[in-house]
C-alpha positions as CSV (number, residue, x, y, z in Angstrom):
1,X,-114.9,72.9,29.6
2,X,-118.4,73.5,30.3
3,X,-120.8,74.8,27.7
4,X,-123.5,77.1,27.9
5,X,-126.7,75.9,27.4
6,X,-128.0,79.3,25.8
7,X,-125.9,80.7,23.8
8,X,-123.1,77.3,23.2
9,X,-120.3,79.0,24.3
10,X,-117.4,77.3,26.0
11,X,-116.4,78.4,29.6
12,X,-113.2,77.2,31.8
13,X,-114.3,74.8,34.8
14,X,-115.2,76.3,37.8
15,X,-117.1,79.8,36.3
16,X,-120.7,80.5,37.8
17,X,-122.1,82.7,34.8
18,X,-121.3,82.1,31.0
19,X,-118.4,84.6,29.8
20,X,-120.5,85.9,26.8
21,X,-124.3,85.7,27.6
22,X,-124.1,85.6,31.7
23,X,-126.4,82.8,32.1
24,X,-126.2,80.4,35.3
25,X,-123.8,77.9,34.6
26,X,-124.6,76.5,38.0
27,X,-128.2,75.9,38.6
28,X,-129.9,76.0,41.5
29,X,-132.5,73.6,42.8
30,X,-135.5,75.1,43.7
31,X,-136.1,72.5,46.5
32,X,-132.9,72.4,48.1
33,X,-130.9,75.0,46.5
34,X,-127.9,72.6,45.2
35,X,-125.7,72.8,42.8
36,X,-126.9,71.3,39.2
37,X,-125.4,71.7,35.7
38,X,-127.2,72.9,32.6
39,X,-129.1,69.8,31.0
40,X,-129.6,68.0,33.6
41,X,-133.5,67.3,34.7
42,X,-133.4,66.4,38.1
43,X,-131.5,67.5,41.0
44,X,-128.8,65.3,42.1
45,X,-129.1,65.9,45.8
46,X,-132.9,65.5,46.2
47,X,-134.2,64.4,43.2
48,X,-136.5,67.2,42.6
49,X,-137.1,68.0,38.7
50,X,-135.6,71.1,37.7
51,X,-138.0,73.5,36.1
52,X,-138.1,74.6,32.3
53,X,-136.4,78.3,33.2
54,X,-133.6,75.8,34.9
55,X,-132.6,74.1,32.1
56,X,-132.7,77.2,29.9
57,X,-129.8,78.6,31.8
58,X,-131.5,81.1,33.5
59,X,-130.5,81.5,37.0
60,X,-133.1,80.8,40.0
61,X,-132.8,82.2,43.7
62,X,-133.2,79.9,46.2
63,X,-136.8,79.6,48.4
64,X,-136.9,80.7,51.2
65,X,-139.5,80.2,54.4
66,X,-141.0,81.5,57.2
67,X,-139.7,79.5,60.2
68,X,-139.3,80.4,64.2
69,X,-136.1,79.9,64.7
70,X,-133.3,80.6,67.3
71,X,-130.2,82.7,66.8
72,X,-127.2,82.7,68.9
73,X,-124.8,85.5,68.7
74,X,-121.8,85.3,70.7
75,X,-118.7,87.9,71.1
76,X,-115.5,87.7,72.4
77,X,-114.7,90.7,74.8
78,X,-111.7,92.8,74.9
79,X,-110.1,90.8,72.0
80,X,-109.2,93.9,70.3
81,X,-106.9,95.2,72.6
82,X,-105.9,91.3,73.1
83,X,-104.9,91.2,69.1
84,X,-102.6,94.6,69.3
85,X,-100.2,93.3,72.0
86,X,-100.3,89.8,70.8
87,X,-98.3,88.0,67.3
88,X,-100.5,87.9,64.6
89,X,-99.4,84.2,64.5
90,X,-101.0,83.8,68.2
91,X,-103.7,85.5,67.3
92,X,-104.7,83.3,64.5
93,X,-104.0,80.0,66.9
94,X,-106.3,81.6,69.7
95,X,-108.9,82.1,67.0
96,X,-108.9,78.9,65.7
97,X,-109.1,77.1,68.7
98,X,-111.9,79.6,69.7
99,X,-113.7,78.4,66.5
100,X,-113.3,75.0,66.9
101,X,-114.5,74.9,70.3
102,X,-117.3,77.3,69.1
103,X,-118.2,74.4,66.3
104,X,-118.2,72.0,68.8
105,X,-119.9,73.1,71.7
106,X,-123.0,74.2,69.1
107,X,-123.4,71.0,67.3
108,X,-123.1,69.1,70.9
109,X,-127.4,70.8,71.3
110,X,-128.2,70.2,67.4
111,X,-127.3,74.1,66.3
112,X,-125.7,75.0,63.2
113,X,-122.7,77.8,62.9
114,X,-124.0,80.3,60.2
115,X,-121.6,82.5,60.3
116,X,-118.4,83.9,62.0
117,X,-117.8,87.3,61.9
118,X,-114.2,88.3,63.4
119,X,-114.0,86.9,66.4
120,X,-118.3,86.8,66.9
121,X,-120.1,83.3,66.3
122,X,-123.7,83.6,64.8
123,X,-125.6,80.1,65.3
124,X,-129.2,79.5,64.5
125,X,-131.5,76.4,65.9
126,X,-135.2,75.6,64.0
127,X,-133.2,75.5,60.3
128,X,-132.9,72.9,58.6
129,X,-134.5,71.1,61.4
130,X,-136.9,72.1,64.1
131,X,-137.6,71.1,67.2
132,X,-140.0,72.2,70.1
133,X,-136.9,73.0,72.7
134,X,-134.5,75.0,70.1
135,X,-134.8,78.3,72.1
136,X,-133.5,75.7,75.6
137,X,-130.8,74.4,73.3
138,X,-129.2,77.7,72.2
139,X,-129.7,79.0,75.9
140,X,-127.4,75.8,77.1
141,X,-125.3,76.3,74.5
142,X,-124.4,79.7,75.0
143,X,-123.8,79.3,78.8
144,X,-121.6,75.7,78.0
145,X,-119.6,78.1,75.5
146,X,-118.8,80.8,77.8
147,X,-117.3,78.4,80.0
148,X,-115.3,76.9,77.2
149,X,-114.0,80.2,75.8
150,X,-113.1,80.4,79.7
151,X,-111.7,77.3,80.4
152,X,-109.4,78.3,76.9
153,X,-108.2,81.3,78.4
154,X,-107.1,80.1,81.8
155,X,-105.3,77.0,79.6
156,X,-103.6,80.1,77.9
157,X,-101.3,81.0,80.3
158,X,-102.2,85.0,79.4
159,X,-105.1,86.9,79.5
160,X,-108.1,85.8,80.1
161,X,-110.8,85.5,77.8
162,X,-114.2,86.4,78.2
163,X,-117.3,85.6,76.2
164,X,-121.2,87.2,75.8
165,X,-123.9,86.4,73.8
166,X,-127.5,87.0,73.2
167,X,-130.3,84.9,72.3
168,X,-133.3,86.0,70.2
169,X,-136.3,83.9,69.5
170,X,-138.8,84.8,66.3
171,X,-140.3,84.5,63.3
172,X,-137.1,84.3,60.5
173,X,-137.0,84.4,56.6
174,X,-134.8,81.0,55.8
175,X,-133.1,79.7,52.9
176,X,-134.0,76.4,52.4
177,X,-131.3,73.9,52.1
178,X,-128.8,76.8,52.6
179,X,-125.7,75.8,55.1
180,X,-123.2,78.6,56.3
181,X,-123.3,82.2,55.9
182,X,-126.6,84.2,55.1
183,X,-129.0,81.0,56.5
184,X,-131.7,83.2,58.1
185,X,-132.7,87.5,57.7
186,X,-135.2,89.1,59.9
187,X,-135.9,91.9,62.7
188,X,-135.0,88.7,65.3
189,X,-131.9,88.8,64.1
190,X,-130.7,92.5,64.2
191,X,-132.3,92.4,67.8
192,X,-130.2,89.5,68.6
193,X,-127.3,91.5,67.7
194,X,-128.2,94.2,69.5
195,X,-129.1,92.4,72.8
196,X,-125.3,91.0,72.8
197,X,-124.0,94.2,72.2
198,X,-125.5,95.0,76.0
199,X,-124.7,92.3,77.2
200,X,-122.0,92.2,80.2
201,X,-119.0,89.9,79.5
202,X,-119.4,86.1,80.8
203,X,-122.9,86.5,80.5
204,X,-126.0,84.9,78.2
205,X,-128.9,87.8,77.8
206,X,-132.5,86.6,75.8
207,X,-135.4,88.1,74.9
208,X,-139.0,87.7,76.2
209,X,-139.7,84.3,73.5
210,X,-136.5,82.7,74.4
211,X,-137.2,83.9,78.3
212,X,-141.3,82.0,78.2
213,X,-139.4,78.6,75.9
214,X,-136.7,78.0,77.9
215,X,-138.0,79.1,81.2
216,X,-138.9,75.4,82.8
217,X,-135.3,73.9,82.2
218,X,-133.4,77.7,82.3
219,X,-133.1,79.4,85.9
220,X,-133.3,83.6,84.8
221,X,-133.1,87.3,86.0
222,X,-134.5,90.0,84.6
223,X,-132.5,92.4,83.7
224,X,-135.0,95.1,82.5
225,X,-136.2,96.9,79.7
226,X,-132.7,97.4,76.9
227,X,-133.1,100.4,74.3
228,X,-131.3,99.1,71.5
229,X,-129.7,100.9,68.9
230,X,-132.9,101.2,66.0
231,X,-135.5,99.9,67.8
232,X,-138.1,102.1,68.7
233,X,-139.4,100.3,71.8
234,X,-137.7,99.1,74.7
235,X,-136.8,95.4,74.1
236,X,-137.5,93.0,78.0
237,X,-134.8,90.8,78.0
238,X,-133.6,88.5,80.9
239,X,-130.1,86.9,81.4
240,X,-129.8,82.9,81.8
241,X,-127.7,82.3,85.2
242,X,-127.7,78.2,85.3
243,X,-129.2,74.6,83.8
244,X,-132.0,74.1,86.5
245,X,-133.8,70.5,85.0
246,X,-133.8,68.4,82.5
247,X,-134.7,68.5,78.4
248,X,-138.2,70.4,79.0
249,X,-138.1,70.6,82.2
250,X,-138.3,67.2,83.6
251,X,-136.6,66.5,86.4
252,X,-136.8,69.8,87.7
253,X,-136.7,69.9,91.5
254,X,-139.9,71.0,93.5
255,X,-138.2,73.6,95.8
256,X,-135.6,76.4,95.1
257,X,-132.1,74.7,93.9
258,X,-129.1,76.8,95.5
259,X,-126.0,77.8,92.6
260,X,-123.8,75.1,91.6
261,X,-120.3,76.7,93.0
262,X,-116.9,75.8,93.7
263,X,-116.8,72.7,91.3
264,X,-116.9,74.1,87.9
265,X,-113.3,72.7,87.2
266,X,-114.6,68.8,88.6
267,X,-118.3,69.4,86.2
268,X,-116.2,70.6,83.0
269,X,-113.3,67.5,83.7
270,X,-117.0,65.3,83.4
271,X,-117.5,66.8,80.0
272,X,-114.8,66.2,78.8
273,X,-114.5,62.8,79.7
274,X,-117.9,62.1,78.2
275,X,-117.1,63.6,74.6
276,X,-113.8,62.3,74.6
277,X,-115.5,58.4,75.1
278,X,-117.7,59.3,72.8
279,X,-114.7,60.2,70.0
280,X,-112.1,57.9,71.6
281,X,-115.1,54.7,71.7
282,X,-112.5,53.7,75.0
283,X,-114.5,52.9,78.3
284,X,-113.3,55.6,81.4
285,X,-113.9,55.2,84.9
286,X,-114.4,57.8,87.4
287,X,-114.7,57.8,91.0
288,X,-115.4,60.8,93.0
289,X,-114.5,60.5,96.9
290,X,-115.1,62.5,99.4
291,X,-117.1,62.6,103.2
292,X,-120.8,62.9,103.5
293,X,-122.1,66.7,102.3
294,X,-118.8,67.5,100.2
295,X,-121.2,67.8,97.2
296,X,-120.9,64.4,95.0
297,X,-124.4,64.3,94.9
298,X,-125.2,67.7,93.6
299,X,-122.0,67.1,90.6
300,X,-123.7,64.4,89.7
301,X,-127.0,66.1,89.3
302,X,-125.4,68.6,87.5
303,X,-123.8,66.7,85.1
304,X,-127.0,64.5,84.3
305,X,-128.7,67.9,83.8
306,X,-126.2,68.5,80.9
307,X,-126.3,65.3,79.6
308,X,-129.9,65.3,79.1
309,X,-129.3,68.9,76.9
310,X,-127.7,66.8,74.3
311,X,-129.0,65.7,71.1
312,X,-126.9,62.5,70.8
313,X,-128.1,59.5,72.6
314,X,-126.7,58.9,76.3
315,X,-128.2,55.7,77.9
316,X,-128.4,56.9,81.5
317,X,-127.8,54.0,84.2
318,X,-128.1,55.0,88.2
319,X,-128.0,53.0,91.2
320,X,-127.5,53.1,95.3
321,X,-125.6,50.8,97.3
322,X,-127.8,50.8,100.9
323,X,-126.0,50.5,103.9
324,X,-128.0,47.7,105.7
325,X,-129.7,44.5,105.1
326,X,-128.5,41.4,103.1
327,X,-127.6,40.2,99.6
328,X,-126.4,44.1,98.8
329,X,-123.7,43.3,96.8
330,X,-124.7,44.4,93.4
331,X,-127.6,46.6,94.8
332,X,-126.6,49.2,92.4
333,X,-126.4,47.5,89.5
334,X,-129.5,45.6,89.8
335,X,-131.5,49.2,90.4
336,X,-129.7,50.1,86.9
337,X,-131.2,47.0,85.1
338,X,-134.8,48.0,86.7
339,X,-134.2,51.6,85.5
340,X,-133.6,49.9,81.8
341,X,-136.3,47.1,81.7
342,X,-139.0,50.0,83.5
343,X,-139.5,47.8,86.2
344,X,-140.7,49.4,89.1
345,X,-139.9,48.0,93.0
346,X,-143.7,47.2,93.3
347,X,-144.0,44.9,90.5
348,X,-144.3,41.2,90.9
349,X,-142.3,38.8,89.6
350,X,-144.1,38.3,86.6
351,X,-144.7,41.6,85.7
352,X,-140.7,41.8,85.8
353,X,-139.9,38.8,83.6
354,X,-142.1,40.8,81.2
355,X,-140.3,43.7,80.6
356,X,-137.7,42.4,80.9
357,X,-138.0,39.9,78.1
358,X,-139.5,43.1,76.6
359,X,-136.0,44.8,77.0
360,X,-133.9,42.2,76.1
361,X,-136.0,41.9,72.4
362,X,-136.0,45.2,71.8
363,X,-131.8,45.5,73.0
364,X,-130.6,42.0,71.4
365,X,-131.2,40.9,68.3
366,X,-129.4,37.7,68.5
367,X,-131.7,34.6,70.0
368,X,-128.4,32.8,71.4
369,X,-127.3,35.9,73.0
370,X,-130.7,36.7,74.9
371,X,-130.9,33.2,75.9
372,X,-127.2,33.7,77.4
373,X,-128.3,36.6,78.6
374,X,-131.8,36.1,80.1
375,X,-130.8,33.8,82.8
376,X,-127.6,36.3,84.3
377,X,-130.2,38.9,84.3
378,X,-133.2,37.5,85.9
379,X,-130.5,36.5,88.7
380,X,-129.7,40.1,88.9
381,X,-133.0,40.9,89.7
382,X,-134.0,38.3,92.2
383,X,-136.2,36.3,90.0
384,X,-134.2,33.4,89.6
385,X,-131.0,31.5,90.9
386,X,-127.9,32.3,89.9
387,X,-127.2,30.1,86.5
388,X,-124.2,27.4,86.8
389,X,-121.1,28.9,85.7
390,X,-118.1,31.0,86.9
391,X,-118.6,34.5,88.6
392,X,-116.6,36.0,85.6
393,X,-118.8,34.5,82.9
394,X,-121.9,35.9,85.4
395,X,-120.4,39.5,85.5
396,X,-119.8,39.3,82.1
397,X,-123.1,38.7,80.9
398,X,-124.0,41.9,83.1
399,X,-122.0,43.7,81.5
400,X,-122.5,43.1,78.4
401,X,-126.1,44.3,78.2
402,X,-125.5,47.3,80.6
403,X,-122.3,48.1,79.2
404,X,-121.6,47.0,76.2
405,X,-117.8,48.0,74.9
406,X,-117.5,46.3,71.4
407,X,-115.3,48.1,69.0
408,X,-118.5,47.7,66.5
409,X,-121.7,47.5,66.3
410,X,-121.8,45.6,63.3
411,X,-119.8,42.6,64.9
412,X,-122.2,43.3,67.9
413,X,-125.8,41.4,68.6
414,X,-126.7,43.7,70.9
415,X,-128.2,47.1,69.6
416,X,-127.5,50.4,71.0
417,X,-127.7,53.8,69.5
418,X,-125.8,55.6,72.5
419,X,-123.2,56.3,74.9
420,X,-123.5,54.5,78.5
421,X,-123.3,56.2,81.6
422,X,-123.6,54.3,84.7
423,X,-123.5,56.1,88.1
424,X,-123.4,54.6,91.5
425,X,-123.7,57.7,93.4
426,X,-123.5,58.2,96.9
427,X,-123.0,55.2,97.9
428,X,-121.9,55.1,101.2
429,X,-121.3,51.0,101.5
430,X,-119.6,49.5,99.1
431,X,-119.2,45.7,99.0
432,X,-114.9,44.3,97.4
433,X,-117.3,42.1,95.2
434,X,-119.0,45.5,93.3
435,X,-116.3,48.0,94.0
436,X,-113.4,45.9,93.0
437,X,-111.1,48.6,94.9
438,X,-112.5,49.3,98.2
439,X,-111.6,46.9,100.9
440,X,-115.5,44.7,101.8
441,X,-117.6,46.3,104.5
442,X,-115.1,49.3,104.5
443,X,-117.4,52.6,104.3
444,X,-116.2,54.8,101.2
445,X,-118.3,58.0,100.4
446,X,-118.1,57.5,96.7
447,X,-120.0,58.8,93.1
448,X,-118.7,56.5,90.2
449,X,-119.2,57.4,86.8
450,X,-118.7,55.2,83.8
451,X,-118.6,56.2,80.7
452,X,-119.6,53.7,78.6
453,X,-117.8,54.0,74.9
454,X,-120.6,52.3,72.5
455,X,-121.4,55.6,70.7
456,X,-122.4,53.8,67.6
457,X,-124.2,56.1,65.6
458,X,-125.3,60.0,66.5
459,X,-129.5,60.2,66.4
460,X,-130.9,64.1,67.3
């Protein structure tokens, strides 16, 4: 039973308010708004001491802040007319696997689902956490969930499905330490609602502060001035066509970068490959063959663009086997360690033993393992000869600090905090002793894309 600390009455468990005096039997933190019982002095989520009016019973509404924040609404079209011809029993699958995907696909760029609303997602970025790209994150979000919601209606075998959304940047009145429904209240948001209301099916609208945020890493069109419904002035707003660069920007491409078509089913197979290492922790190989110009180049790009989106850690390996010259064999690889260790083709030999001693501290924390290690790797890279030993033990060495696939990292000495990619792309020679499936000095067009399955623990 719990008793009330005012007036000593006796409730059942699991009542909110005292049945003869109404005072909070639940008390709020002020700091971070959980749940406390009458008496107790100090918050048992954060610690914070709960104030005088707490312990009397009396019942305290969260705080709440001014933050700029991000809000994602998103809208399934035409489900209406979907629902009436369909069993309600379908109907409730379809929505559930429209949810989970929703869930997903949002925590994937660090958002967090406040709400569903029928079949609408709202999301929000900048609450509880912020960071300086949440108005990139939602855009990518949004146009990585409309091909989703896609991708589930083709796998439905009916109708198709088709997804909008909308994407409004501004300042936001936030509950602290609030999770779910009713996180954030503002004029952003009703405009948010409003722009996705206008917004044409399979396509991601934003206003102007999502538009100038997301604008290095986010290729738009304007789309011209909307009247929403109660807004006085005509709101700008732009719609997000495609993932141009990199987190910020970087790696954005100096010229004008054509659409990515044709290949959307070979870019989402990628994805899901990735995500499924990731839960799976099982190692996948993939090659991609095709003649020179087909595209494997550009899928590649693509898909590093939307790896670089996400807020877990992906360590990010590329290489080129040349067609000419000597001692090419594991060309590739060795351009991956040099990626890793920062070493840079102009740097000398002792420069390179440097970093990569430098690496291999910061990487492995066990001595006997970077001593095993050091050796392999220095061959790798030119800088010495090849240790004594077999070629397995030699490969195995490489792999182990490029690739690492322990089930663990706690029976592991060598640290890492992410998946591993590691493609060879383009590579148009490919020696039997690196492919280990092409037939040596036989040319094979060919992008090859690891996915490594250390995912070891998830860091935003």
């Amino acid at each position: 039973m719990l008793v009330c600390s005012r007036c000593g009455a006796e409730n059942r468990p699991g009542r909110k308010f005292c049945a003869q005096c109404a005072a909070g039997l639940a008390i709020s933190c002020p700091s971070c708004a959980a749940a406390n019982q009458p008496g107790e002095r100090f918050c048992g989520e954060c610690g914070a001491p709960l104030a005088e009016a707490v312990l009397a019973g009396e019942i305290v509404i969260p705080a709440t802040e001014r933050r700029l924040v991000s809000v994602l609404f998103a809208d399934l079209v035409g489900f209406t007319g979907l629902s009436d011809s369909r069993d309600p029993e379908e109907v409730r699958e379809l929505l559930t696997r429209y949810f989970d995907t929703a869930r997903k696909v949002i925590a994937r760029y660090g958002g967090t689902v406040d709400k569903f609303i029928g079949d609408a997602v709202v999301a929000v970025w900048g609450t509880p956490a912020a960071h300086e790209d949440d108005a990139e994150r939602a855009v990518r979000a949004a146009l990585d969930l409309i091909d989703g919601v896609t991708a589930l209606g083709s796998g439905n075998g009916q109708q198709p499905l088709a997804l909008r959304a909308a994407i409004g940047t501004g300042p936001a009145a936030v509950l602290v330490g609030a999770t779910g429904q009713g996180m954030v209240a503002g004029d952003m948001v009703n405009t948010a609602s409003r722009l996705q209301a206008a917004a044409s099916p399979g396509t991601v609208v934003v206003d102007e502060a999502t538009y100038r945020i997301a604008g290095r890493a986010i290729a738009f069109e304007t789309v011209g001035d909307q009247s929403l419904k109660g807004k006085a002035l005509a709101v700008p707003a732009w719609r997000a066509l495609r993932v141009v660069a990199g987190r910020r920007g970087l790696l954005r491409a100096e010229g004008l970068e054509p659409p990515f078509v044709g290949r959307d089913s070979e870019l989402r197979l990628l994805k899901e490959l990735l995500h499924a290492t990731q839960t799976e922790r099982r190692a996948r190989l993939l090659s991609i063959i095709g003649q020179a110009g087909i595209g494997k180049s550009r899928l590649a790009w693509e898909f590093q663009k939307y790896v670089d989106g996400l807020v877990s850690d992906v360590y990010w390996h590329q290489g080129r086997s040349p067609a000419y010259g000597d001692g090419i064999t594991f060309w590739a690889l060795g351009e991956m360690l040099r990626q890793r260790c920062g070493i840079a083709e102009t740097d000398d030999a002792s420069t390179s033993r440097e970093r990569l001693a430098e690496t291999l501290d910061r990487f492995v924390t066990d001595e006997g393992e970077r001593a095993w290690l050091a050796p392999a790797l220095s061959a790798l890279l030119g800088l010495e000869p090849a240790p004594q030993g077999s070629r397995e033990e030699l490969l195995a060495a490489w792999r182990s600090f490029i690739g690492p696939t322990r089930a663990s990292s706690t029976s592991s000495s060598t640290s890492w905090n992410g998946a591993g990619l590691t493609p060879s792309s383009s590579s148009p020679w490919l020696d039997g002793s690196s492919s280990n499936g092409d037939r040596p000095g036989e040319p094979a067009s060919a992008t090859s894309l690891p996915c490594n399955s250390s995912l070891f623990r998830r860091i935003p």
